[in-house]
C-alpha positions as CSV (number, residue, x, y, z in Angstrom):
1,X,106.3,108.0,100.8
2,X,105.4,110.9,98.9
3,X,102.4,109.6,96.1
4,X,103.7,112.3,93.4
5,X,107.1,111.2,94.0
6,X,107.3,110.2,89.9
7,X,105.8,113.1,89.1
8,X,108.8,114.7,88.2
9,X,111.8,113.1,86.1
10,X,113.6,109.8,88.5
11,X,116.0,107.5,87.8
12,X,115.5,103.8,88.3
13,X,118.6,101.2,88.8
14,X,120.0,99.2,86.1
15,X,119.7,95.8,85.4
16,X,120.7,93.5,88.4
17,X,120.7,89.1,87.3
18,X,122.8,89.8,83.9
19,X,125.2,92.8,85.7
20,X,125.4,89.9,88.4
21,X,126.6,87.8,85.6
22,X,129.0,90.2,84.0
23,X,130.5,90.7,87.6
24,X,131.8,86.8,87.6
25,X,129.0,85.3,89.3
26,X,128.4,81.6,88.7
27,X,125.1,80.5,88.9
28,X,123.2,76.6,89.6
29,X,120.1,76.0,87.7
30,X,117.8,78.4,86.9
31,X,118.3,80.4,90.1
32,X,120.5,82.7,88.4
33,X,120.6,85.8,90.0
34,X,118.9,84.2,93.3
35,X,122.4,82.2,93.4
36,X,124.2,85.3,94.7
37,X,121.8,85.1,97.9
38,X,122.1,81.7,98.5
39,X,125.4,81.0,98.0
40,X,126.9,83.8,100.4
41,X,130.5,84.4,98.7
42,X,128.3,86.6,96.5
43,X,126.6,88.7,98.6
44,X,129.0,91.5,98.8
45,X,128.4,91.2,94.4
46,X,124.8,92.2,94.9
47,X,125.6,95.2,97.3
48,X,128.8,96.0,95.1
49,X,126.0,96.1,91.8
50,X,123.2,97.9,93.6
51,X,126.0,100.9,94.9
52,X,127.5,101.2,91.0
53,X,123.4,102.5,90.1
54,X,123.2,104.8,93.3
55,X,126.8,106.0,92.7
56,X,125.4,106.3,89.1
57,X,122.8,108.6,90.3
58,X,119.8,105.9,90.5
59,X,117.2,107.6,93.4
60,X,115.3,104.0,93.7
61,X,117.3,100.2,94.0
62,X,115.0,96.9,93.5
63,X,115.4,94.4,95.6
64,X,117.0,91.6,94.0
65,X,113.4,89.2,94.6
66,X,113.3,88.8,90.6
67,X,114.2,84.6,90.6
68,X,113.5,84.1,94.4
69,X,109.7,83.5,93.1
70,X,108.4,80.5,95.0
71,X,108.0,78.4,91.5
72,X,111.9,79.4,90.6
73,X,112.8,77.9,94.4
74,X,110.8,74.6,93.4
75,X,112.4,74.3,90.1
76,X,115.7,74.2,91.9
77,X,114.9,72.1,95.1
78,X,115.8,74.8,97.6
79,X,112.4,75.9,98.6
80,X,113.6,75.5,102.1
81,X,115.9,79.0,101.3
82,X,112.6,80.9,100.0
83,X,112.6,83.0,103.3
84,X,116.2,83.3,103.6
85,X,116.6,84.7,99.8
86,X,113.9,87.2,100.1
87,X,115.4,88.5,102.8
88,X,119.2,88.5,102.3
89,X,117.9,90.3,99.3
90,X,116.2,93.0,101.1
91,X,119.1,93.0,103.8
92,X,121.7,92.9,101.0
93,X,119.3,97.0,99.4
94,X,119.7,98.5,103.0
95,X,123.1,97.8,103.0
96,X,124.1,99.4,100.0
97,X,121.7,102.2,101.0
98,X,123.6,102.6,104.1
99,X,126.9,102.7,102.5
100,X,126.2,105.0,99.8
101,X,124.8,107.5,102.5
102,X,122.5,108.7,99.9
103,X,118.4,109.4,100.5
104,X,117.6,106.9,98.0
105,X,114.3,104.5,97.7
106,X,114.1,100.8,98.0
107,X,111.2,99.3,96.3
108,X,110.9,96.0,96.5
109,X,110.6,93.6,93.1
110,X,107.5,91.6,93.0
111,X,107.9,89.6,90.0
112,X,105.3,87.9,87.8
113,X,104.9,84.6,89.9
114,X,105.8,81.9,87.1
115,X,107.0,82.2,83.6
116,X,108.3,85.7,82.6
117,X,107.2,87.1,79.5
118,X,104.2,84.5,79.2
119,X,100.5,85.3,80.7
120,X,100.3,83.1,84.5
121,X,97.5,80.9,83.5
122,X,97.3,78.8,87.0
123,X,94.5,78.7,89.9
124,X,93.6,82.3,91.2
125,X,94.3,81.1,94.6
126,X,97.8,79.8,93.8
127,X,98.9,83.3,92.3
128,X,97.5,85.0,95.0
129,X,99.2,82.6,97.9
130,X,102.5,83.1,95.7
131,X,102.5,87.0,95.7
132,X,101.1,86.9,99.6
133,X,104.2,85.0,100.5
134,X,106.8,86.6,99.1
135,X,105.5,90.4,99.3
136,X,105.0,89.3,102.8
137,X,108.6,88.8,103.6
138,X,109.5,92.1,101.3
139,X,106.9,94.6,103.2
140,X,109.4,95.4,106.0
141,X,112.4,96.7,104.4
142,X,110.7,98.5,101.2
143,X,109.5,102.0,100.7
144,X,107.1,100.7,98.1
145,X,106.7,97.5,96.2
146,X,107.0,97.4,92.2
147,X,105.1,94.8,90.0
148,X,107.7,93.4,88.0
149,X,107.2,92.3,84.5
150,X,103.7,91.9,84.5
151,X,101.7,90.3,81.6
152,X,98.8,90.3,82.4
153,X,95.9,92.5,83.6
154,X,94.4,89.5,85.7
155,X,97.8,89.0,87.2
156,X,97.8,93.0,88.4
157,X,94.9,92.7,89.8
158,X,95.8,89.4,92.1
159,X,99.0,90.9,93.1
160,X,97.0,94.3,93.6
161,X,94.5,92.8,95.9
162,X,97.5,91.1,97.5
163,X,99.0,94.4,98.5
164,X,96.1,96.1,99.9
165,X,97.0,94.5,103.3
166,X,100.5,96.2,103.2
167,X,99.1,99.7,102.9
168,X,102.2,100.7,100.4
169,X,102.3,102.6,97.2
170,X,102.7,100.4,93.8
171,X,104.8,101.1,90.8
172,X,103.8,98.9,88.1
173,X,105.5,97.6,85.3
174,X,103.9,95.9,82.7
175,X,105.7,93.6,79.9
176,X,104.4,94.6,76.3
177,X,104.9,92.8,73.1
178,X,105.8,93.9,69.4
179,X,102.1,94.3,68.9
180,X,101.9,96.8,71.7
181,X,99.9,95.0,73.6
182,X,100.3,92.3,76.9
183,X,101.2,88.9,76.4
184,X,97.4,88.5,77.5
185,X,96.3,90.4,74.5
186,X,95.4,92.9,76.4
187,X,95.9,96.8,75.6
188,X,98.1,99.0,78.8
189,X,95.2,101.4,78.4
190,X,92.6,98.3,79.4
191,X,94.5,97.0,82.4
192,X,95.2,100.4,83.5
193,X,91.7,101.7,83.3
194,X,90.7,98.5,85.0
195,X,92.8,98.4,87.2
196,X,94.2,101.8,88.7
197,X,93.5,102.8,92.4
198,X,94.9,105.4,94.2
199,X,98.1,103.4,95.6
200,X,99.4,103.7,92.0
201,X,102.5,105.7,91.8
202,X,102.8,105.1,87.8
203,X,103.2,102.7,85.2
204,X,106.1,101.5,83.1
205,X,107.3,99.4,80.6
206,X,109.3,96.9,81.8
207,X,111.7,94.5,80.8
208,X,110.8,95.7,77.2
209,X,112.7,97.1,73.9
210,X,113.8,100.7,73.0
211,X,111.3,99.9,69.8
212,X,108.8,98.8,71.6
213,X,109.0,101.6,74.7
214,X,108.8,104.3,71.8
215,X,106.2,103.3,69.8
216,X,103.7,102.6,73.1
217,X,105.1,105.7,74.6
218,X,102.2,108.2,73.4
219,X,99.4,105.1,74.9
220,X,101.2,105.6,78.1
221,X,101.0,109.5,78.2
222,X,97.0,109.5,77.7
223,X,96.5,107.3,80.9
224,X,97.2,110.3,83.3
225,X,99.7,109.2,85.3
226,X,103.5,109.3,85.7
227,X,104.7,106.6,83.4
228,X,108.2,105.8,81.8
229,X,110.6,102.4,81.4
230,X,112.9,99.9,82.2
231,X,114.3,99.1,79.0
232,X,115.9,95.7,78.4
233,X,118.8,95.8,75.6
234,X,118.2,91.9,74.9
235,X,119.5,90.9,71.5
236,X,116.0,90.1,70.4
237,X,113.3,92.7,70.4
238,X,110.4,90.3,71.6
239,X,111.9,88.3,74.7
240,X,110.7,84.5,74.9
241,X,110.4,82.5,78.4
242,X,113.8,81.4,79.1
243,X,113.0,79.8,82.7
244,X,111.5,76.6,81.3
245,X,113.2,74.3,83.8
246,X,114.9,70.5,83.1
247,X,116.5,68.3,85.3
248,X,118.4,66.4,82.5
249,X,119.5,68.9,80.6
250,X,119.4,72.5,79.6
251,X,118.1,73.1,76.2
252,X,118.5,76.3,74.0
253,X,115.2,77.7,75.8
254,X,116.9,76.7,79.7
255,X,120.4,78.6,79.0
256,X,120.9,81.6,80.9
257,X,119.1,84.4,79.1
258,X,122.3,86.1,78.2
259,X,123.1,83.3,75.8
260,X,120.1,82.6,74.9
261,X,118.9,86.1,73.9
262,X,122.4,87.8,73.5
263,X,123.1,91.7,74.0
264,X,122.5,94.9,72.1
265,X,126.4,95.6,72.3
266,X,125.6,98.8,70.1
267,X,123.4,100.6,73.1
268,X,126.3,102.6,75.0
269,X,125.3,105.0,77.6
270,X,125.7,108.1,75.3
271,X,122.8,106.6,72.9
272,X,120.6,105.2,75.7
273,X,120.3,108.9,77.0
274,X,119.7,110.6,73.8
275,X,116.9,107.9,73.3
276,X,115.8,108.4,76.8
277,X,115.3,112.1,75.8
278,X,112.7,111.2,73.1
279,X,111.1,109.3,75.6
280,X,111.3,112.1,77.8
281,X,109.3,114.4,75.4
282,X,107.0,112.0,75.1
283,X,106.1,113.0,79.2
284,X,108.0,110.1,80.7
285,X,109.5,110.9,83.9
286,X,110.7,107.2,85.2
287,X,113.9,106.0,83.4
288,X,115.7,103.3,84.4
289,X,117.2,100.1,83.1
290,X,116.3,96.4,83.2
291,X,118.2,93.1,81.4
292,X,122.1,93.6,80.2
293,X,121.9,97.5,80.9
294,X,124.4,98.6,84.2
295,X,125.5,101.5,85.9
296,X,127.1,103.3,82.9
297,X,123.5,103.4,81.2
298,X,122.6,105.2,84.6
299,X,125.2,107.4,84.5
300,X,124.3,108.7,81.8
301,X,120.0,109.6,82.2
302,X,120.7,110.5,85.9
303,X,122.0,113.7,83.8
304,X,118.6,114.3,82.4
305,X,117.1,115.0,85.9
């Protein structure tokens, strides 16, 4: 694909586990949005969700990979579906691609390997076997792969290394906190200096508050490259893990992140494009949505193209 492709004003999808949700699926464990893989009755959901962004005027799906992380697999006991997820996932992005009839971009969702929101602390070579395995099964069917809610610089440089045998373009999206800064402690001008090569087709917030998205906005328009967001509208501004895992019984921190970190009901579509405009004058040129936004929030940024 084209390397300048974000150079110019795109629009991402929308959220895809909580939409998933919205749309009536039921979910075991913490599989959550990997459920609607597994469990077939749903698969037509996830096509259904991904054509409501491209009909929204999204250019670039995700593949729905977020929870079918090898750890999240584990958790649940169906590490023997691992392939079989990744895949239906990537079948499930063609499809809609194919129905919709429209030149869009699939790029497929490499997901921080363990906790979200929370720096993966493990073994180097467990990371890297982690991302190696499940970018391995996403390579075939994506135009490029995105780094998805990344928090740390250590962990983009595993997955980066990782992805140098695939010879495809990255978009990655880092996770910042309230204090501007990764979960690491680490500043998005340290890991992208660090860690920038010339597969890098930008750099985004992701998964991360309209607060937070502002107020890092003129750090990511120093850094030279095409930069913008996936803004969550969580009901908290600072995210905690919500995939802790327990076999006897979910606690506050195992509910599905919709309960536990509720919805900004006050975002409509008309407000999330008049802050994406602010954004926009900041130099952003990637909008899109992540956590409890849909196609409506699409709808209404795929106007500022």
């Amino acid at each position: 694909m084209d390397l300048n492709f974000f150079k110019k004003i795109r629009i991402l999808d929308s959220g895809m586990g909580q939409e998933l949700l919205a749309r009536g699926l039921i979910t075991k464990g913490t599989l959550w949005s990997a459920t609607s893989l597994i469990n077939e009755t749903y698969n037509q959901l996830v096509v259904d969700t991904h054509l409501a962004s491209i009909d929204a005027g999204a250019e670039v799906i995700l593949t729905n990979t977020f929870t079918t992380r090898r750890v999240r697999m584990e958790q649940n006991q169906v590490i023997d579906k691992f392939t079989f997820a990744n895949q239906r996932a990537c079948e499930l992005a063609i499809k809609a691609k194919n129905t919709s009839k429209k030149n869009i971009l699939i790029a497929g969702s490499l997901p921080a390997q363990n906790d979200t929101y929370q720096t993966d602390k493990r073994e180097r070579n467990i990371i890297e076997k982690d991302f190696h395995d499940q970018a391995k099964i996403i390579n075939p069917y994506v135009d490029f792969f995105y780094l998805d809610v990344i928090s740390s610089g250590r962990e983009v440089e595993i997955a980066l290394s990782v992805l140098e045998k695939f010879n495809k373009p990255v978009l990655v999206g880092l996770h910042i906190k309230k204090n501007n800064k990764l979960d690491s402690g680490e500043t998005i001008s340290e890991v992208v200096n660090k860690y920038k090569n010339n597969k890098w087709l930008g750099v985004i917030a992701a998964c991360v508050s309209l607060e937070i998205i502002e107020s890092t906005s003129q750090e990511f328009r120093k850094l030279n490259l095409p930069f913008g967001f996936k803004a969550n509208l969580w009901g908290v501004e600072e995210p905690l893990p919500v995939h802790r895992f327990n076999n006897a019984e979910f606690n506050e921190i195992g509910k599905n992140p919709n309960i536990a970190l509720g919805k900004r009901e006050d975002i409509n579509g008309k407000i999330f494009c008049n802050f994406a405009k602010k954004i926009i004058n900041s130099g952003a040129t990637i909008l899109g949505g992540c956590c409890e936004t849909n196609y409506l929030h699409i709808k209404e940024i795929s106007k500022l193209k």
